[in-house]
C-alpha positions as CSV (number, residue, x, y, z in Angstrom):
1,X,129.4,-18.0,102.0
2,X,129.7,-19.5,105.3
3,X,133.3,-22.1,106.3
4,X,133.7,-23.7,109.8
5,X,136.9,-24.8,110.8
6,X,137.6,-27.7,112.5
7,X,139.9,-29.4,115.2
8,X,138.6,-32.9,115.5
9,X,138.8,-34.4,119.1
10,X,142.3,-34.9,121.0
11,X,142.6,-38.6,122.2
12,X,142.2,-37.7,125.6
13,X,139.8,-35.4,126.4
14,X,139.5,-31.6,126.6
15,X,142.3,-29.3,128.1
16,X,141.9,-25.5,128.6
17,X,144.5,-24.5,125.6
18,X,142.4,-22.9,122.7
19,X,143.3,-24.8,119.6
20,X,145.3,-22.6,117.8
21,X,145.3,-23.5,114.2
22,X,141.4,-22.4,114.9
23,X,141.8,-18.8,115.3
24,X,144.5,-18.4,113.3
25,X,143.2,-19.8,110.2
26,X,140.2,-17.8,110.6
27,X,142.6,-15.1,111.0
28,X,144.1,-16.1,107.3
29,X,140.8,-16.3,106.2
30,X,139.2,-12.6,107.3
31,X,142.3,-11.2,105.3
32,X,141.8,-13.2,102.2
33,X,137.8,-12.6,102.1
34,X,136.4,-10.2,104.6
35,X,133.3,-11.5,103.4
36,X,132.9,-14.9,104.3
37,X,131.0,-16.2,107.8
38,X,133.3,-17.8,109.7
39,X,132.3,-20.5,112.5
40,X,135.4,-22.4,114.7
41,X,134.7,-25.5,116.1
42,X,136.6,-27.3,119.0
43,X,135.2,-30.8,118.9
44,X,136.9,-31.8,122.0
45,X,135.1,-29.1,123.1
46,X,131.7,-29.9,121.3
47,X,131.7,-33.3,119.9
48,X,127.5,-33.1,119.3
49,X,127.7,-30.3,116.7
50,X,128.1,-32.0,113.7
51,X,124.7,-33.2,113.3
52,X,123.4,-29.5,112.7
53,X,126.4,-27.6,111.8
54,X,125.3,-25.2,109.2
55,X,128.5,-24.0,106.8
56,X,129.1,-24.4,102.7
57,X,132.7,-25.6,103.1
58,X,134.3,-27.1,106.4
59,X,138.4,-27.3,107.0
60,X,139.0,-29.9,108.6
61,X,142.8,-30.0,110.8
62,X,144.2,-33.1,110.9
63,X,147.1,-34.6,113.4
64,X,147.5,-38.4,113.3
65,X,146.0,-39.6,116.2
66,X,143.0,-37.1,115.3
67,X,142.7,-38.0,111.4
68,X,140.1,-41.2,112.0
69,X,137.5,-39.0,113.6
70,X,138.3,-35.9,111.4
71,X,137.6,-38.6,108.8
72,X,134.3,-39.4,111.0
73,X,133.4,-36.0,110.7
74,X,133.8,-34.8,107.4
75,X,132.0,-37.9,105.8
76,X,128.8,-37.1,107.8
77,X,129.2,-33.6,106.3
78,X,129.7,-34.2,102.8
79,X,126.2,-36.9,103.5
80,X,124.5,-33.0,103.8
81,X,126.4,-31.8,100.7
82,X,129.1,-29.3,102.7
83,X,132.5,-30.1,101.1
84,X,135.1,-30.6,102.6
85,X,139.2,-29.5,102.7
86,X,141.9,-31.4,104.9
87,X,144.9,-29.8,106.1
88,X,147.6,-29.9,108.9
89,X,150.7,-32.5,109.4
90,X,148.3,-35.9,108.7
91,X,147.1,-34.7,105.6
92,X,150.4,-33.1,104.3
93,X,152.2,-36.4,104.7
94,X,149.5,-38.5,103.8
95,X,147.9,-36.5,101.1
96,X,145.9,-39.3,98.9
97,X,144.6,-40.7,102.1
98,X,143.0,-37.3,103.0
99,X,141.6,-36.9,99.8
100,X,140.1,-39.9,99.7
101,X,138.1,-38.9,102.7
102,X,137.7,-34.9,101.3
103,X,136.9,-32.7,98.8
104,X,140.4,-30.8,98.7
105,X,144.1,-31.3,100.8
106,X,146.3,-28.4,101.5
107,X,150.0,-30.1,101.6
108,X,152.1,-28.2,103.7
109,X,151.6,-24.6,105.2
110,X,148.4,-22.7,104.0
111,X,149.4,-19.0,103.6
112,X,150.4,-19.3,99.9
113,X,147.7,-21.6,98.8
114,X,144.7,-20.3,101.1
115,X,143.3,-17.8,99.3
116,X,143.2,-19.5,96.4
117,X,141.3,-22.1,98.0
118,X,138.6,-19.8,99.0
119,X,138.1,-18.5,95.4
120,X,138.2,-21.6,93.5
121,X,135.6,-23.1,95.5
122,X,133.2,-20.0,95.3
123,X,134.1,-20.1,91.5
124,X,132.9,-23.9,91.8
125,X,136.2,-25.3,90.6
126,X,137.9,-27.0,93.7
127,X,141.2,-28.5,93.4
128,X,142.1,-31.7,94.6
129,X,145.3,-30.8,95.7
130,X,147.0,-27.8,96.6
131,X,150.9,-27.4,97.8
132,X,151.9,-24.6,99.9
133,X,155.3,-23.2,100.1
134,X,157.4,-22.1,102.8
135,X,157.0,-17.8,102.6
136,X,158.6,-15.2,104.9
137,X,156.7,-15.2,107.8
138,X,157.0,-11.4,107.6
139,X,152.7,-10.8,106.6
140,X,151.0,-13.5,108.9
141,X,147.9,-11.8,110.6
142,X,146.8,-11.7,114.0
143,X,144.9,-14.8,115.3
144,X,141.5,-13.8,115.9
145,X,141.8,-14.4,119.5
146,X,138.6,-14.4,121.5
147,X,136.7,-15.7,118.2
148,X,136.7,-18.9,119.8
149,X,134.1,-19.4,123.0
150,X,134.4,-21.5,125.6
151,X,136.3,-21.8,129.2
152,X,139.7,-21.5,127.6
153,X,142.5,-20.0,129.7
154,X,145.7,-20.3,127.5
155,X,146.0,-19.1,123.7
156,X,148.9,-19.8,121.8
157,X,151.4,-17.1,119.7
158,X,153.6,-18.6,117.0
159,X,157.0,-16.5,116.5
160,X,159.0,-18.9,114.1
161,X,159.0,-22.3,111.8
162,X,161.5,-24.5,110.9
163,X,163.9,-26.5,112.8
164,X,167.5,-27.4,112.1
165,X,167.9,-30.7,114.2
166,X,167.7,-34.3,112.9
167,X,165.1,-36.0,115.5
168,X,164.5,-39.5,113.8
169,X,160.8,-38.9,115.6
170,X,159.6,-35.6,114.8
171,X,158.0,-34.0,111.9
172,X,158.5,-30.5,112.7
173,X,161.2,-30.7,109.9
174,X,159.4,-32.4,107.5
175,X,156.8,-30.5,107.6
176,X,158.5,-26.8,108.3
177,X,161.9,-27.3,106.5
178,X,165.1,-27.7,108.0
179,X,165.8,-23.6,108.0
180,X,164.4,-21.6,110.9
181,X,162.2,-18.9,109.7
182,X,161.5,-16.0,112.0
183,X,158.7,-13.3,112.5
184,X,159.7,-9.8,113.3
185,X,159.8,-9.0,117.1
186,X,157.3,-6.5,116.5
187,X,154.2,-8.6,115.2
188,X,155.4,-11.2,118.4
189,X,154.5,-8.5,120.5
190,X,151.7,-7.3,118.8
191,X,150.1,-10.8,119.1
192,X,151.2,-11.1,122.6
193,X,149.3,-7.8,123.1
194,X,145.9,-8.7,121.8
195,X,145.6,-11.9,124.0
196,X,142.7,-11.6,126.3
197,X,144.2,-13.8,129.2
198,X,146.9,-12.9,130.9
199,X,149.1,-16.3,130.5
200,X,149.9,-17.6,127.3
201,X,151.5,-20.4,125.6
202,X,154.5,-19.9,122.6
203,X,153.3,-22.5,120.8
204,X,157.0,-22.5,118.9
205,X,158.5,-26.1,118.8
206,X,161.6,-24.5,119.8
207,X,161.2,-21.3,121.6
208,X,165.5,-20.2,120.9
209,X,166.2,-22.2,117.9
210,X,168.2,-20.8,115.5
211,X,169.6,-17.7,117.2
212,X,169.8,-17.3,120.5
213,X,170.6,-13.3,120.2
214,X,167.3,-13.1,118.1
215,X,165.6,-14.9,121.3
216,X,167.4,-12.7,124.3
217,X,166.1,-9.8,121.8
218,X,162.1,-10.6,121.6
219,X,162.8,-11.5,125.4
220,X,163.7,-8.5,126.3
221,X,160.7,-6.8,123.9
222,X,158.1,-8.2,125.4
223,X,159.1,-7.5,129.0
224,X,156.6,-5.0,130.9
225,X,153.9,-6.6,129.3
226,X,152.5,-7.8,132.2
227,X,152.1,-11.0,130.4
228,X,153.1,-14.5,131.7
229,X,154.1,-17.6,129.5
230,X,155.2,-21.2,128.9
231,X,157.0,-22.7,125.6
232,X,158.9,-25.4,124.6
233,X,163.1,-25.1,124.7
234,X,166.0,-27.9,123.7
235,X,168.7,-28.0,126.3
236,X,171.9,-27.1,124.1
237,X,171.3,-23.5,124.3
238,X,171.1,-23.4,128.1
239,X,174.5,-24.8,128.4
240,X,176.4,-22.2,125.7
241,X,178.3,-19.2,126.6
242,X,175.2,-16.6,126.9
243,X,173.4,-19.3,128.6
244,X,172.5,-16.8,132.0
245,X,171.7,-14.2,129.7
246,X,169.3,-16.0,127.7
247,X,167.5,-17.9,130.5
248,X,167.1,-14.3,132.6
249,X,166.0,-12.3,129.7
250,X,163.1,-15.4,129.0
251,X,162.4,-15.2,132.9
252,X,161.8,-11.4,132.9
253,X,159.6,-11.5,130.0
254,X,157.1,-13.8,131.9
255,X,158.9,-17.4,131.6
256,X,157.4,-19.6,134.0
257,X,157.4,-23.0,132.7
258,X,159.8,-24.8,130.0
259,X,158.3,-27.7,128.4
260,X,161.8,-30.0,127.6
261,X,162.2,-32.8,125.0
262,X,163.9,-35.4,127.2
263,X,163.3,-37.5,124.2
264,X,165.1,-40.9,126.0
265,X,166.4,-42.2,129.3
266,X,169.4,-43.6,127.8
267,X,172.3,-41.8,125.8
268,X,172.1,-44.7,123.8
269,X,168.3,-44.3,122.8
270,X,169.2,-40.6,122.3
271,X,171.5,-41.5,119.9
272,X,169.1,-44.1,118.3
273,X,166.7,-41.1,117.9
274,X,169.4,-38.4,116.3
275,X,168.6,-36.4,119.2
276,X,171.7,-35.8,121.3
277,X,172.5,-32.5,119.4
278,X,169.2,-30.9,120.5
279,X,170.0,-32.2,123.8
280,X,173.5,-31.2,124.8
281,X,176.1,-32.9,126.7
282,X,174.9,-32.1,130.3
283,X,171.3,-32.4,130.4
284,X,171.0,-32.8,134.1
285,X,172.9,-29.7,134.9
286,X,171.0,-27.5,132.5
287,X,168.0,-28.5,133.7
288,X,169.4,-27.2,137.4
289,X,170.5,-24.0,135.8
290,X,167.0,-23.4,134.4
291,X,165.3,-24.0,137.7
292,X,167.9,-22.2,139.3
293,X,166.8,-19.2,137.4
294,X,163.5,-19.0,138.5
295,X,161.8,-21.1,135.9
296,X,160.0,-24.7,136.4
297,X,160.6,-27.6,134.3
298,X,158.2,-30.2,132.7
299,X,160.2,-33.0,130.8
300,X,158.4,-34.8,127.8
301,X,159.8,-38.4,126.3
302,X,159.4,-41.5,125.0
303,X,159.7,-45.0,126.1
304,X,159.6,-48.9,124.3
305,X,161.3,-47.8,121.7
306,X,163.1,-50.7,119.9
307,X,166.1,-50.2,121.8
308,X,165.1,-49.6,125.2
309,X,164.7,-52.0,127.7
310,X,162.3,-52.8,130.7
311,X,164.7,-51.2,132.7
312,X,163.7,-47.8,131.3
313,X,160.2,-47.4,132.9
314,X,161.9,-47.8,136.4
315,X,164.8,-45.5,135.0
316,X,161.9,-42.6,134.5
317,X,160.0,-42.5,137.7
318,X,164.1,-42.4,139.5
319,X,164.4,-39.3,137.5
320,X,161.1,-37.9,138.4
321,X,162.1,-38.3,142.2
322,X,166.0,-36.7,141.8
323,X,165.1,-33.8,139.5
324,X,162.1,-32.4,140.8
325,X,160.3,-31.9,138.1
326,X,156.9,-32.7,136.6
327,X,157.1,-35.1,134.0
328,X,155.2,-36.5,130.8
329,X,156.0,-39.8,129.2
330,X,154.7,-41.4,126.4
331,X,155.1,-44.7,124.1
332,X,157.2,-43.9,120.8
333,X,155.0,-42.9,118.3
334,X,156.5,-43.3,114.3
335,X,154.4,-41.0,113.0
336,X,154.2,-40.9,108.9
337,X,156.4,-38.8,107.5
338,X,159.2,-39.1,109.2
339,X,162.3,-40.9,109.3
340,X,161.3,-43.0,112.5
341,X,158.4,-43.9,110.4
342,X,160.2,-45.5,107.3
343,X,162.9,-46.8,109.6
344,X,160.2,-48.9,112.0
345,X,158.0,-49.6,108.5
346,X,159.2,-53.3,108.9
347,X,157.8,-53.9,112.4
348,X,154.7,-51.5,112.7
349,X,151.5,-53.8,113.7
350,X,149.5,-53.3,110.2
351,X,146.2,-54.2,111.9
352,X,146.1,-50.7,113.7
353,X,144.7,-47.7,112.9
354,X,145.8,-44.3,113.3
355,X,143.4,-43.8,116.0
356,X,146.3,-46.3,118.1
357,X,148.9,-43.2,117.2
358,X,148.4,-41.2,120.5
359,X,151.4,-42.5,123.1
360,X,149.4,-45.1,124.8
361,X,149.9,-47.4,122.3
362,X,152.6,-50.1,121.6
363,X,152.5,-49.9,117.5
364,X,155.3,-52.1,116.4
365,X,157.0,-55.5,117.1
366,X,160.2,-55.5,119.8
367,X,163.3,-57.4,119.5
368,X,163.2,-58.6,123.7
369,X,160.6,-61.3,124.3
370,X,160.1,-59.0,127.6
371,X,159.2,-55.9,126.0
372,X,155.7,-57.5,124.4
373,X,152.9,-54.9,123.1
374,X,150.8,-56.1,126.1
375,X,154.0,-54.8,128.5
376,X,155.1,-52.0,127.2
377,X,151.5,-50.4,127.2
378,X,150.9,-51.7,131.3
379,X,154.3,-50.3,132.0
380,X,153.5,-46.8,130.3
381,X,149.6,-46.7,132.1
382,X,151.9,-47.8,135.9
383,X,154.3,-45.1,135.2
384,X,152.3,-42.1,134.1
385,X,149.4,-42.6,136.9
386,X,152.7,-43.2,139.4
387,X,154.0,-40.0,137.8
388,X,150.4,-38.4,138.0
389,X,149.3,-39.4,141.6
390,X,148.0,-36.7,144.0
391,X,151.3,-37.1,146.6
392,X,153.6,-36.8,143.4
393,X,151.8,-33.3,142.0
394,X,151.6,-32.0,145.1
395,X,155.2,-32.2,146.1
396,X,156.2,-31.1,143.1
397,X,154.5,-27.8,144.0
398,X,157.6,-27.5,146.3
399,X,159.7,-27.8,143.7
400,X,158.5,-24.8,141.6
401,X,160.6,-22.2,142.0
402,X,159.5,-19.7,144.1
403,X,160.0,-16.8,141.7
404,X,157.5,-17.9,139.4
405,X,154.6,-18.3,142.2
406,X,151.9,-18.5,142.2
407,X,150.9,-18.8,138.2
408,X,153.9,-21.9,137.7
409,X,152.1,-23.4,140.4
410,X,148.3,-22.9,138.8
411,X,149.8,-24.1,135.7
412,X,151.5,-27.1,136.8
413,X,148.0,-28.1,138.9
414,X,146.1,-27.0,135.4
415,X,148.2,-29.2,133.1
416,X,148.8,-32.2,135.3
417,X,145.2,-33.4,136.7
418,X,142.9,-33.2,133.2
419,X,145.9,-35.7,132.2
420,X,145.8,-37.4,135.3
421,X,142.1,-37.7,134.6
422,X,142.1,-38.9,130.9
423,X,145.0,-41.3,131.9
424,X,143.1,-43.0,134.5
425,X,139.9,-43.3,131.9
426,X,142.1,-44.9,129.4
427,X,143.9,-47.1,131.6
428,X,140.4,-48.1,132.6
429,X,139.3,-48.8,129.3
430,X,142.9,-50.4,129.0
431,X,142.1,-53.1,131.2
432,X,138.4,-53.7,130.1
433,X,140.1,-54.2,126.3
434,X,142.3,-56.7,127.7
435,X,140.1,-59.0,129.6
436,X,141.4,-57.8,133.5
């Protein structure tokens, strides 16, 4: 029995960050069936596969703004007779959808249900659907890092799940459950270990939720390891009592970049969102005290939402310039299954797809006559190529801190040009689209 697994193409183009559903999936599957082939296939990577992929049952990963090709793909592969199995965030929240596309849907996370999977369809009796549940993450095997090929130079290590904060916009929650789930220190740093590279990414949405002891404690346990890192952090913990202590144990553990939800320019669309708890009161001052500790910042958030304004746009390239720091906008995205999603269900344009669903994309109707579709999307294309230019990303490397040259640095160059370059394609194709 052969199985490829599947990330269908990313809207934008290849990046260097091995998909990591893909080698740890094939991880779940070595330790359910030793047995079975196993192929991984990047299609941002390798879009030209398909045509003569060889397997006798594909699983197929599905994000939103990736389910209309995933759909692309697996319906030229059932043509050949391979079936075909969706899982990931898309097809959990929009599980008749998938199947209508597939052969099978995993709802929700795969460990309990996986191995199942696997036997039922060698025993020729598929399910339609199958619903995971939310286990101990106390058994989860290593990736099979290395399995996949290609000129990858990040991999990504998973330590917890779950997330305790109400974002209107996320589906983290939905998805992962409101309680935060941890894996013990030990099989963190065993992971860590087994990386090839030497820089990694924690692909945790949160990399302290929950407990901030538990995170000064696998900081400190995975010092010495020679390793260095980036992950994803909220600003409340930066700004509580143990603050310092958190912040240097992350930096000695191999810290060098903090991806930060800045979510919204204004406290208002924070509010909007239900995302001022994640944030803290200060955000300005704990994004000093991170840099101040040696660790570079890159700020991700959202703009057009239905309450912000024109103003907004200009707001986010001010704060570029005063903070220092690389940052990433994108248009608000209500993604199904979450509350942004029912809440904006009135206004959402019905005539698009979810191939619109990436950021670059105005997707519903705005209450200011100034704020059209048309707008909104120039505006976002002006300010992340002004965000993106050459003069910007090289000052920034000024910025860095200087305790986390040169591989901050590297990283920052590594992360901001492919964008650069799939942002100036788009907005190409952008203008072509609308007639300029």
């Amino acid at each position: 029995m052969k199985i490829c697994i599947i990330k269908p193409p990313m809207p934008f183009g290849w990046t260097p960050v091995a998909p990591p559903i893909l080698e740890y999936l094939a991880a779940l599957t070595r330790q359910a069936d030793p047995d079975i082939e196993i192929r991984l296939v990047d299609a941002s990577a390798t879009p030209d596969v398909f045509g003569s992929l060889k397997c006798d049952l594909a699983a197929i990963s599905l994000l939103t703004p990736t389910s209309v090709p995933g759909y692309r793909i697996a319906a030229g592969l059932r043509k050949r007779g391979i079936k075909v199995v969706f899982g990931g965030m898309h097809a959990s929240a929009m599980p008749d959808e998938a199947k209508s596309h597939g052969d099978a849907v995993v709802i929700g996370e795969a460990e309990s249900v996986w191995p199942q999977v696997l036997r039922d369809f060698r025993a020729g009796s598929l399910q339609q659907f199958y619903r995971g549940e939310r286990l101990a993450l106390d058994n989860l095997p290593t990736p099979l890092y290395g399995m996949l090929k290609g000129k990858y130079r990040f991999r990504g290590v998973n330590t917890s799940r779950g997330c305790p904060y109400d974002c209107t916009f996320c589906s983290v929650k939905p998805f992962f459950g409101a309680e935060v789930r941890f894996r013990p220190i030990d099989h963190v740093v065993r992971d860590v270990a087994a990386i090839p590279e030497k820089i990694y990414m924690n692909g945790d949405e949160n990399i302290w939720t929950g407990k901030v002891d538990r995170a000064i404690d696998m900081f400190s346990a995975l010092k010495g390891m020679n390793k260095k890192w980036m992950g994803f952090g909220s600003l409340g913990p930066v700004m509580s009592p143990v603050g310092s202590k958190l912040l240097t144990a992350a930096r000695e553990s191999g810290l060098m970049t903090l991806w930060v939800g800045w979510d919204a320019m204004s406290d208002a669309g924070l509010n909007a969102y239900g995302a001022a708890g994640k944030i803290g009161k200060d955000r300005e001052s704990a994004l000093k005290k991170i840099r101040d500790h040696g660790i570079d910042v890159s700020l991700f958030f959202m703009l057009g939402g239905r309450a912000d304004t024109l103003a907004d746009f200009d707001k986010a390239l001010d704060l570029c310039d005063r903070l220092g720091v690389s940052m990433h906008p994108s248009l608000l995205v209500p993604y199904p299954g979450t509350k942004l999603y029912e809440e904006y269900a009135p206004y959402i344009y019905k005539d698009l797809g979810w191939e619109y669903y990436t950021g670059a994309y105005a997707l519903y109707d705005h209450p200011d006559q100034a704020m059209s579709a048309e707008m909104r999307e120039r505006r976002f294309y002006e300010v992340s190529l002004e965000m993106l230019s050459l003069g910007r990303v090289l000052r920034h490397m000024l910025d860095i801190p200087r305790a986390s040259f040169p591989g901050a640095h590297i990283l920052s160059l590594m992360s901001q040009l492919p964008v650069r370059h799939g942002m100036k394609i788009a907005f190409e194709k952008w203008n072509k689209q609308r007639g300029y």
